[in-house]
C-alpha positions in Angstrom: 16.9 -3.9 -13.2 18.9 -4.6 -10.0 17.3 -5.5 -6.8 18.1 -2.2 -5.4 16.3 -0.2 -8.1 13.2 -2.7 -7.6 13.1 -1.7 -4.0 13.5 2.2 -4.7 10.8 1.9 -6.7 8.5 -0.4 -4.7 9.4 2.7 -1.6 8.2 5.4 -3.9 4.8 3.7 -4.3 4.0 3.1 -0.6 5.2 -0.8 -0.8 7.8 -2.0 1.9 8.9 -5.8 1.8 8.9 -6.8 5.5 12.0 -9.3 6.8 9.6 -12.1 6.2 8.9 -11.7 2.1 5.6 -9.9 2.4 4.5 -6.9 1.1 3.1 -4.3 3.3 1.1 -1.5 2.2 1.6 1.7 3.6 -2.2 1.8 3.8 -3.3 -1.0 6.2 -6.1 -3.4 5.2 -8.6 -4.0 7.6 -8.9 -8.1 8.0 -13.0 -9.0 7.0 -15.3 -10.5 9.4 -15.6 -13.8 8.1 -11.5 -14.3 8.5 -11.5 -13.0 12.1 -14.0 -15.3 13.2 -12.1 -17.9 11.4 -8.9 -17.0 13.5 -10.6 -16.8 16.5 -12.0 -20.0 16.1 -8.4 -21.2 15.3 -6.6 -20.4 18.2 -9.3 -22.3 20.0 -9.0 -25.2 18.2 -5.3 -24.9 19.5 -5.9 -25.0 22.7 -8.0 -27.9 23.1 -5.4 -29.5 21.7 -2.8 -28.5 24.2 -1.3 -25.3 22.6 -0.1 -23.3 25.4 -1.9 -19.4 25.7 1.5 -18.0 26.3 2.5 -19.2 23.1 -0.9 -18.6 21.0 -0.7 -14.9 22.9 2.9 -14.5 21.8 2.1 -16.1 18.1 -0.8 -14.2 17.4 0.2 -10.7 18.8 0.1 -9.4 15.3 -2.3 -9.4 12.2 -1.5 -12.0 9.8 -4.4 -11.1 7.8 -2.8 -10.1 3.7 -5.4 -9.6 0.7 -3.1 -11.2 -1.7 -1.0 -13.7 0.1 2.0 -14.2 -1.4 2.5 -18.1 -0.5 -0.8 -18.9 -2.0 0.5 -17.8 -5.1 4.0 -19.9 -5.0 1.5 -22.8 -3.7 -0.5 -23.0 -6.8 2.6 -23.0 -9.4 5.1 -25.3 -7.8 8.0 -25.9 -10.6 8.4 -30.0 -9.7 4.9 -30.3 -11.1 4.5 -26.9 -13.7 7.5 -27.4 -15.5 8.5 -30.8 -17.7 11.1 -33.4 -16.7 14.0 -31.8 -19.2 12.9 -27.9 -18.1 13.0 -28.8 -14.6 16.1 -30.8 -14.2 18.0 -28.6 -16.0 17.4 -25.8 -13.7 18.1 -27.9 -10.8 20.8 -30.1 -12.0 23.2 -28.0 -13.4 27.1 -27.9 -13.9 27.6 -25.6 -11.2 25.7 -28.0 -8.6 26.8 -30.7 -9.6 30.2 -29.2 -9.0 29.6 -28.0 -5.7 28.0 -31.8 -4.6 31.1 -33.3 -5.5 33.1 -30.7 -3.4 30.4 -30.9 -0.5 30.6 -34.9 -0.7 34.4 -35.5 -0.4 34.6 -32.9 2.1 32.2 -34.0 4.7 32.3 -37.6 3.6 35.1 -38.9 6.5 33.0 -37.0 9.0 30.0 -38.6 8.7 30.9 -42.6 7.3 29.3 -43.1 11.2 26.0 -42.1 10.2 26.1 -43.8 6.6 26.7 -47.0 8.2 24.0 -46.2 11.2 21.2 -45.1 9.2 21.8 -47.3 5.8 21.6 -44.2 3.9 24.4 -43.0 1.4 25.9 -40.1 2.3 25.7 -38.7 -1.7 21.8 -38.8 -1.2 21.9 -36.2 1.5 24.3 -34.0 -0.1 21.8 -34.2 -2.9 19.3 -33.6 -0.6 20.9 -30.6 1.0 21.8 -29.0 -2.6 18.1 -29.5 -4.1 16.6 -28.2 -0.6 18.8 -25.1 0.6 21.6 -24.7 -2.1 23.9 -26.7 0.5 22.6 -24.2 3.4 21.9 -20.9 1.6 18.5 -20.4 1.5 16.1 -21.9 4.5 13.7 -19.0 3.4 12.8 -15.8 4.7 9.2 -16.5 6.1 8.0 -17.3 9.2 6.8 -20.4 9.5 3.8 -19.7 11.9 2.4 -17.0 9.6 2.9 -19.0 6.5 1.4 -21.6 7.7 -1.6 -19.8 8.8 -1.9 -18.0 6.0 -2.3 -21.4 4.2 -4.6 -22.7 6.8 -7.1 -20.1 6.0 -6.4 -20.5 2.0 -9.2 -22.7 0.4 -6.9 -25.7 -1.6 -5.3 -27.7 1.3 -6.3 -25.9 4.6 -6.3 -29.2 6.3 -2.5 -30.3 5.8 -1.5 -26.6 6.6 -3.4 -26.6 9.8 -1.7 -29.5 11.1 1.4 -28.7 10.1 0.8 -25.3 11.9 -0.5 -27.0 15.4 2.9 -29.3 14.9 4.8 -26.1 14.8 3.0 -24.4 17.6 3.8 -27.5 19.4 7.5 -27.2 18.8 7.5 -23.7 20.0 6.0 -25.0 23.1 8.2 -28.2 23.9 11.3 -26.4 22.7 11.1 -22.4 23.7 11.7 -21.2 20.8 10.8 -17.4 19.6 8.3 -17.9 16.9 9.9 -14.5 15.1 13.1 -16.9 14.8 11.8 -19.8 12.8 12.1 -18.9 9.8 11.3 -21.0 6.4 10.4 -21.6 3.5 6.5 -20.4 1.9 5.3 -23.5 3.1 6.7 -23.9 6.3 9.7 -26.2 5.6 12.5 -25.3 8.0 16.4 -25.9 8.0 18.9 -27.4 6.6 16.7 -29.7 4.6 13.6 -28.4 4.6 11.6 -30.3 7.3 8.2 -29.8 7.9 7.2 -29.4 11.5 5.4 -32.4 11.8 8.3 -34.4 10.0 10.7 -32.1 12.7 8.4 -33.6 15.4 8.5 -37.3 14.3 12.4 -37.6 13.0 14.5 -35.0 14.0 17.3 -35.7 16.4 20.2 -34.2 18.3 23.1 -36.4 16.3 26.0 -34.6 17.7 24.5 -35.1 21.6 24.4 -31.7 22.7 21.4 -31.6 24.4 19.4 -30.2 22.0 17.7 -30.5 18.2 19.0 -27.4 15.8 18.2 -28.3 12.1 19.1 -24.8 11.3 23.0 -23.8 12.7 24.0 -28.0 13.3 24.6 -29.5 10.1 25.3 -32.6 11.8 21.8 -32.4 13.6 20.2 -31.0 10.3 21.7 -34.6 8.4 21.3 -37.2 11.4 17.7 -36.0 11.1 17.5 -36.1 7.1 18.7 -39.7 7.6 16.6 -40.9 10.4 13.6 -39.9 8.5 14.9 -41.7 4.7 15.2 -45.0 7.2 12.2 -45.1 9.3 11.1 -43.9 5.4 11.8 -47.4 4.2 15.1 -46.8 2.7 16.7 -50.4 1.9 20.6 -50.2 2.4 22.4 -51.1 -0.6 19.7 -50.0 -3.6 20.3 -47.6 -5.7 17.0 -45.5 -6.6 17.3 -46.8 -10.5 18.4 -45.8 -13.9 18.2 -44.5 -17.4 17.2 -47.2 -19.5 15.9 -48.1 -23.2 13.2 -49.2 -24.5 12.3 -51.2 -27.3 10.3 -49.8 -30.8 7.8 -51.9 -29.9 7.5 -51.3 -26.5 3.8 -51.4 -24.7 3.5 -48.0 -23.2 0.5 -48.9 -21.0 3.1 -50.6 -18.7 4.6 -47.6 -17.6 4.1 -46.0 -14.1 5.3 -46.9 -10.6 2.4 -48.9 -9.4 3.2 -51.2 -12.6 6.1 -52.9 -11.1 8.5 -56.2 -12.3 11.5 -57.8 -11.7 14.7 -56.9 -13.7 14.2 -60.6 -15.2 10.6 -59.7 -16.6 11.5 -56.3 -17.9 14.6 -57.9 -19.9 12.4 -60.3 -21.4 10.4 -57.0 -22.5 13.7 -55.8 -24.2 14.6 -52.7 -21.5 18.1 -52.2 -21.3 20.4 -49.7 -20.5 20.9 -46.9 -22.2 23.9 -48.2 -24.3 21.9 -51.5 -25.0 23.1 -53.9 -22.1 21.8 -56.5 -19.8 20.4 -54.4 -16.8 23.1 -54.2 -13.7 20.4 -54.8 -11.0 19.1 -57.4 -8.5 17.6 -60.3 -10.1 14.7 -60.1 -7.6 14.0 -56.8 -6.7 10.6 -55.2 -8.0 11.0 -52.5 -10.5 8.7 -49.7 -13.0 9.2 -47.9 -15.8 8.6 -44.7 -15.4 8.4 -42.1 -18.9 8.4 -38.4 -17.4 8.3 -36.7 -20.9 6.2 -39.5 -22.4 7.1 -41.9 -25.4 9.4 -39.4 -26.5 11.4 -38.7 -23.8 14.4 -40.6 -21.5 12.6 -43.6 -19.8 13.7 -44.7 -16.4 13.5 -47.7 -14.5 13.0 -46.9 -10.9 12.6 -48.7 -7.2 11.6 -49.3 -3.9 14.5 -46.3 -2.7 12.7 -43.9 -5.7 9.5 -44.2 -4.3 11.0 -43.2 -0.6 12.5 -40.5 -2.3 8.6 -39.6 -3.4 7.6 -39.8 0.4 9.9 -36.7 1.2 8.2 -34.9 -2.4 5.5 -36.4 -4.3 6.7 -35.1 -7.5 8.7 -37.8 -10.1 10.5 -34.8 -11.6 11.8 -34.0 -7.8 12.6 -37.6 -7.3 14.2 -38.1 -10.7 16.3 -34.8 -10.0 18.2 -36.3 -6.5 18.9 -39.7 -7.9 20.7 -38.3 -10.8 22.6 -35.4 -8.5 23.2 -38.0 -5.8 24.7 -40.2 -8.8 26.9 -37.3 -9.8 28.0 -36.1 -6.2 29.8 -40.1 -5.7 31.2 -40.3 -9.4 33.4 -38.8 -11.9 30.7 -39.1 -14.6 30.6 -35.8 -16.8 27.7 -33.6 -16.1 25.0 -33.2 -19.5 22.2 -31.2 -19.6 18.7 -33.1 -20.6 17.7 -33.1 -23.8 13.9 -32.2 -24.2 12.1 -34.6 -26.3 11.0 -33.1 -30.1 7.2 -33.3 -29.2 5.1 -30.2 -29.1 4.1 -29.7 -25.3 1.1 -28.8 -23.9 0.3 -26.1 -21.5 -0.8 -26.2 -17.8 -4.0 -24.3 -19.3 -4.1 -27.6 -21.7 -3.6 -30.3 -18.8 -6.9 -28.1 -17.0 -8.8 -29.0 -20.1 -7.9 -32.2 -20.0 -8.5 -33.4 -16.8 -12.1 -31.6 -16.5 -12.4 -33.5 -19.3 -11.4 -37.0 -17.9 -13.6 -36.1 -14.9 -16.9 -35.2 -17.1 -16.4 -38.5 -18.9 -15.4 -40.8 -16.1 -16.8 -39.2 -13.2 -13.2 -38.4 -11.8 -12.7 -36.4 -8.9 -8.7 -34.7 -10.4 -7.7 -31.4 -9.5 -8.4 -29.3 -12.8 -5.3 -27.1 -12.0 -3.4 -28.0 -14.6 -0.3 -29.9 -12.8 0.9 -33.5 -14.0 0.8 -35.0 -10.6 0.4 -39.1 -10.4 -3.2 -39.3 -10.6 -3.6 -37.3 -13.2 -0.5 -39.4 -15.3 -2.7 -42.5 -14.6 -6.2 -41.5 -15.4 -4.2 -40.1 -19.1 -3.3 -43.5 -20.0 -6.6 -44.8 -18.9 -7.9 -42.3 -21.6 -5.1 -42.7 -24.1 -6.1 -46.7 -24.3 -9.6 -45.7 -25.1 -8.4 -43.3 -27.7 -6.0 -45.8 -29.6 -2.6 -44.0 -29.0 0.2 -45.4 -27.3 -0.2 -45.1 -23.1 2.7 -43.6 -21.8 0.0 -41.1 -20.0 1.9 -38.0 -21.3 -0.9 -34.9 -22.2 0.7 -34.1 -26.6 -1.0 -32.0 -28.9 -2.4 -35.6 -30.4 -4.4 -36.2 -27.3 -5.2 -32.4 -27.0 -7.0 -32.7 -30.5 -8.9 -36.2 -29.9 -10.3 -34.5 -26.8 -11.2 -31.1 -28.7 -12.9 -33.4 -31.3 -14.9 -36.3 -28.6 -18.3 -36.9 -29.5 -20.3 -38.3 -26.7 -22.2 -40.6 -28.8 -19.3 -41.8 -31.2 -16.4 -41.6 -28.5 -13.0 -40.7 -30.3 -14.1 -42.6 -33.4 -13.5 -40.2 -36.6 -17.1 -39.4 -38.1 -17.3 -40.9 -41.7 -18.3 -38.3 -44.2 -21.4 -38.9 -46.1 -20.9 -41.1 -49.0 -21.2 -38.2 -52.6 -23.5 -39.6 -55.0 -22.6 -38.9 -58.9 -25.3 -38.4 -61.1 -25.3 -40.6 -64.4 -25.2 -39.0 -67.3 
C-alpha cells in the first residue's frame, strides 16, 4: 500500500496528518481539566524563569493537548535499546550508507581539514555522525520542537528532562527570534543537521563560518563546527580511535565485561584478547580499555575506550555507539562493507527483559525500569544475577537465564531441588 492510498484512506475516515506528524481528528477532543491546569501552571513556571510572554503567547496560541500522542509512543520503543546489536546495526549500517559516507567524506574532507585540526575530532566521525542522525541532511524531522517537547513534559516517564529541554528551547526562541512554527525536529526535540537538543544547541553550538549568526539547520558548516565543539568540550582525546573487534579466549571470564571494567591493552593481552584474526592488539600500551559483549558470550566482543564512551555522552545506547565507530571506520577506509552476523542463541523478548528486571528488583531491592529495554544498568545488575546463578556473566538476558528465573525458589535460590530418594521394597 503506497503512501498515497494510506492517506486516501486515513481522509475517508475523518483523520488528517497535520505538517508536524500528528493526527488530527476531524472531531476535536476537548483537553481534561487536570492537563489544563498543568499547562497553565507550565507557562508560569516559564516565566519566572525569564521566558518572555511574547514568546509563551506566540508558543502557546494553540492547543497542544492529543489523547494518544504520537511521540510518547516512539519514546517508549527506541530501536538503539529494543532491537539487538546484529538487528540494529544492520539496519543502520548498511552497504548503501556506507557508500554514501565514503562519497560524503572525500567530498567535504579538504573543506573542513581546519576544523579536524581545531577541534581534534576526525572528520569521518562526523560524517558518521551526520549519516546515523539525518541520512547526511534528509530527515531533521517533521515535528515541532516546542510541541513535542511539551507533549513529553506532560507524559509521565521523563517529564523532567523534557521540561528542561523545552525551557532551553523557549529560551532559544527568545535570544535568537526565531518562529517557533519553523523549528522543526525530531519526536524528541532534536533539531538540525545532527540532531541537537536545545539545551546541547544552547551550550555548544556555534556560528563556524562567521556569519553572524548560529543555523544548524541550512549551514552545514555551522551544523559540524557545532557537532565538533560539543565531541571536544565532550572529552574527545585527539588521536584515539573509539576501539575494535576483538577475540576472546574459550576460557574467557565473562564477569569482566562492561565499560566500567576497564584495563590496559597490556592486562587484557595477558587475558588472551586479541584481534579478530588472533594478533597482538594495535593500541596504546597505557590507555585504559573494556570489553564490551553486546549480544552476549555468543556474539562479536569489542574492546572499547575513553572516545566510545564520549560517543555514549551524545546517546546512551552501546548499540548506537558501536554503530558510529564502525561507519566512521568505513567512511576513512577501503575495507569492504559486511553485514553482522547474529549470534546462534535463542533471544529473548522485550516482554522477557520486563520479567526479568522486576525480577532482579523483587530480589535485590533494585529500583530498574521494568520496560523491557537493555540499557547499562540493566546489563550490570544481569551479571550480578548470572554470578549467583552459576552461568557465565556476560550480562546478556538467554532463554537459560529466562528458565532459572521461571524456576527461583526463594528459599533454595537457583539451586535445582533434589527429588525425593524412591525406596524399593525387598522382596
Amino acid at each position: 500500500m503506497t503512501k498515497w492510498m494510506v492517506t486516501g484512506l486515513l481522509a475517508a475516515a475523518g483523520i488528517v496528518w497535520g505538517a508536524n506528524g500528528y493526527a488530527a481528528s476531524a472531531e476535536k477532543v476537548s483537553a481534561p481539566k487536570e492537563y489544563t491546569q498543568w499547562l497553565d501552571e507550565l507557562k508560569k513556571d516559564m516565566s519566572r524563569r525569564g521566558i518572555s510572554s511574547e514568546t509563551l503567547a506566540k508558543v502557546y496560541a494553540e492547543d497542544y493537548y492529543h489523547p494518544a500522542p504520537e511521540v510518547v509512543k516512539i519514546d517508549r520503543n527506541q530501536n538503539e535499546f529494543v532491537l539487538t546489536f546484529s538487528d540494529y546495526a544492520n539496519r543502520v549500517v548498511t552497504a548503501k550508507r556506507v557508500a554514501e559516507a565514503r562519497e560524503k567524506y572525500k567530498e567535504l574532507y579538504p573543506s573542513f581539514k581546519r576544523l579536524e585540526k581545531k577541534n581534534g575530532v576526525p572528520f569521518n566521525y562526523l560524517i558518521a555522525f551526520w549519516g546515523m542522525e539525518t541520512n547526511f541532511g534528509r530527515h531533521f524531522g517533521n515535528y515541532l520542537v516546542t510541541e513535542a517537547l511539551t507533549i513529553l513534559s506532560y507524559d509521565k516517564r521523563r517529564p523532567k528532562f523534557f521540561r528542561e529541554e523545552l525551557y532551553q528551547a523557549l529560551k532559544i526562541i527568545d535570544t535568537w527570534g526565531l518562529d517557533h512554527n519553523q523549528m522543526e525536529g525530531s519526536w524528541a526535540g532534536a533539531m538540525g543537521h545532527f540532531q541537537f537538543m536545545p539545551s546541547t544547541f544552547n551550550a555548544y553550538a556555534v556560528d563556524y563560518n562567521g556569519d553572524g549568526k548560529i543555523d544548524i539547520w541550512h549551514s552545514f558548516e555551522d551544523a559540524a563546527g557545532s557537532a565538533a565543539n560539543y565531541l571536544q568540550q565532550a572529552g574527545w582525546k585527539a588521536g584515539e580511535p573509539w576501539g575494535m573487534e576483538v577475540s576472546l579466549p574459550w576460557d574467557f571470564d565473562y564477569a569482566l565485561t562492561g565499560r566500567q571494567k576497564s584495563k590496559t591493552v597490556g592486562k587484557w593481552e595477558k587475558l588472551g584478547v586479541r584481534t579478530v584474526d588472533g594478533k597482538k592488539l594495535k593500541l596504546s600500551g597505557g590507555s585504559e580499555w573494556a570489553v564490551i559483549v553486546p549480544e552476549g558470550k555468543k556474539g562479536k566482543a569489542f574492546l572499547v575506550g575513553h572516545n566510545f564512551n564520549v560517543i555514549m555522552k551524545w546517546n546512551r545506547s552501546e548499540n548506537y555507539a558501536l554503530a558510529i565507530g564502525m561507519l566512521a571506520d568505513y567512511a576513512a577506509s577501503e575495507k569492504k562493507w559486511q553485514a553482522v552476523e547474529a549470534p546462534s542463541s535463542m533471544r529473548v523478548k522485550a516482554k522477557d527483559v520486563a520479567k526479568i528486571q522486576a525480577f532482579i528488583n523483587k530480589i535485590t531491592h533494585s529500583k530498574l525500569d521494568e520496560d523491557g529495554q537493555l540499557g547499562s544498568k540493566t546489563r550490570e545488575a544481569i551479571q550480578k544475577v548470572q554470578r549467583k546463578a552459576k552461568m557465565p556473566a556476560d550480562g546478556y538476558p538467554d532463554y537459560q537465564l529466562l528458565n532459572k528465573v521461571n524456576r527461583y525458589n526463594p528459599e533454595m535460590g537457583f539451586a535445582v531441588p533434589v527429588p525425593p530418594r524412591k525406596l524399593h521394597r525387598q522382596k
